[in-house]
PLY file of the C-alpha trace (Angstrom):
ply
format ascii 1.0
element vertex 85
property float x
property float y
property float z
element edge 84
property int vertex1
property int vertex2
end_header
26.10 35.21 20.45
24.69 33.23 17.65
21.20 33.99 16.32
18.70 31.81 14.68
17.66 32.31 10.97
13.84 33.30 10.55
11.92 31.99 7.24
9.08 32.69 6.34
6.38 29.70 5.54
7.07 30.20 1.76
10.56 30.19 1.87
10.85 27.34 3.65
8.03 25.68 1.27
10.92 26.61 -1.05
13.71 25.54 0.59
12.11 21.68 1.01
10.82 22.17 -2.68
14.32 22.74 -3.63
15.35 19.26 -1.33
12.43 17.73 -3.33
13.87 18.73 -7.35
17.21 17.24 -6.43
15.37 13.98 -4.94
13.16 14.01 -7.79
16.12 14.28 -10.13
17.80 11.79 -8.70
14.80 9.41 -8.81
14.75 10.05 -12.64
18.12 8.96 -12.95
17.94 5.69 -10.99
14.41 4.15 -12.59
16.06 3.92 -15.74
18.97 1.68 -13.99
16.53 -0.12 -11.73
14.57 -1.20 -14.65
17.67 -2.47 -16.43
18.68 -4.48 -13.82
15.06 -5.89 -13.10
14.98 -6.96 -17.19
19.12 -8.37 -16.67
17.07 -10.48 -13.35
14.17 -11.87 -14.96
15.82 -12.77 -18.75
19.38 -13.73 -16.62
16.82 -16.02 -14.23
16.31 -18.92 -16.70
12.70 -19.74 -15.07
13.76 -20.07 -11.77
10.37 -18.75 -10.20
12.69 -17.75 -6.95
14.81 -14.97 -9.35
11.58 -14.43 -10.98
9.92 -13.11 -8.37
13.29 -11.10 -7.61
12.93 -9.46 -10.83
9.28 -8.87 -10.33
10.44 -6.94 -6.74
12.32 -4.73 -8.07
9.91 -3.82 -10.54
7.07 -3.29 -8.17
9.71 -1.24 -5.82
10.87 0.91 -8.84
7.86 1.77 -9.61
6.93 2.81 -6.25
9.51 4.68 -5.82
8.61 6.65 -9.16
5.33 7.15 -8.21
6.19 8.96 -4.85
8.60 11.05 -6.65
5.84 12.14 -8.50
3.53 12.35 -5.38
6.15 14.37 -3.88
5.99 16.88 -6.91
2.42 17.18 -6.70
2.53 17.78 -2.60
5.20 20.82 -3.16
2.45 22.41 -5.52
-0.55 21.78 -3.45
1.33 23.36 -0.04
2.98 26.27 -2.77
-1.03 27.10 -3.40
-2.12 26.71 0.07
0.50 29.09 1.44
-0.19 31.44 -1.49
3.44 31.92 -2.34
0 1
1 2
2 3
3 4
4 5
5 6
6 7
7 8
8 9
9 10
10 11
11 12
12 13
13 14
14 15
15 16
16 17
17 18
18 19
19 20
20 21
21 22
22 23
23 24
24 25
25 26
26 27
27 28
28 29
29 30
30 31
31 32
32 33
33 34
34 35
35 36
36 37
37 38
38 39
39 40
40 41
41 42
42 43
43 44
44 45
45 46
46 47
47 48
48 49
49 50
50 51
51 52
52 53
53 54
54 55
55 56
56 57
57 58
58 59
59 60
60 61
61 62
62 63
63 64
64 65
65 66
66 67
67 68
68 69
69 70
70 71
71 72
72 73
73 74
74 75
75 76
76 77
77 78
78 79
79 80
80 81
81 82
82 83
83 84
């Protein structure tokens, strides 16, 4: 018979903080790429407002993604202080 692993609430506030560094990481490394091929859209786009505005999308959507990634950071720490752990 198989049995069911018990955590506590802070080590699972770890484990999903751990899930959250490697998405984090991850994030880091693919802004950098995004923004490159946002700048290779817009200068590659020769004033065609229609691949303008593509450029401009991925720009806005990078840097939403960036800022949730740092949201995300910031909700680990708050649950980390209301758990005490």
């Amino acid at each position: 018979m198989t049995t069911v692993p018990t955590f506590s609430a802070s080590e699972l506030i770890g484990i999903l903080e751990n899930i959250g560094n490697w998405i984090f990481v991850a994030a880091l490394l693919i802004v950098p790429v995004m923004i490159l091929v946002g700048a290779v859209m817009l200068l590659g786009g020769g004033g065609d407002p229609i691949r303008v505005a593509g450029a401009k999308k991925v720009f806005l959507w990078t840097a939403i993604g960036l800022v949730l990634a740092l949201v995300s950071k910031g909700v680990f720490a708050a649950l980390r202080s209301i758990i005490g752990g």
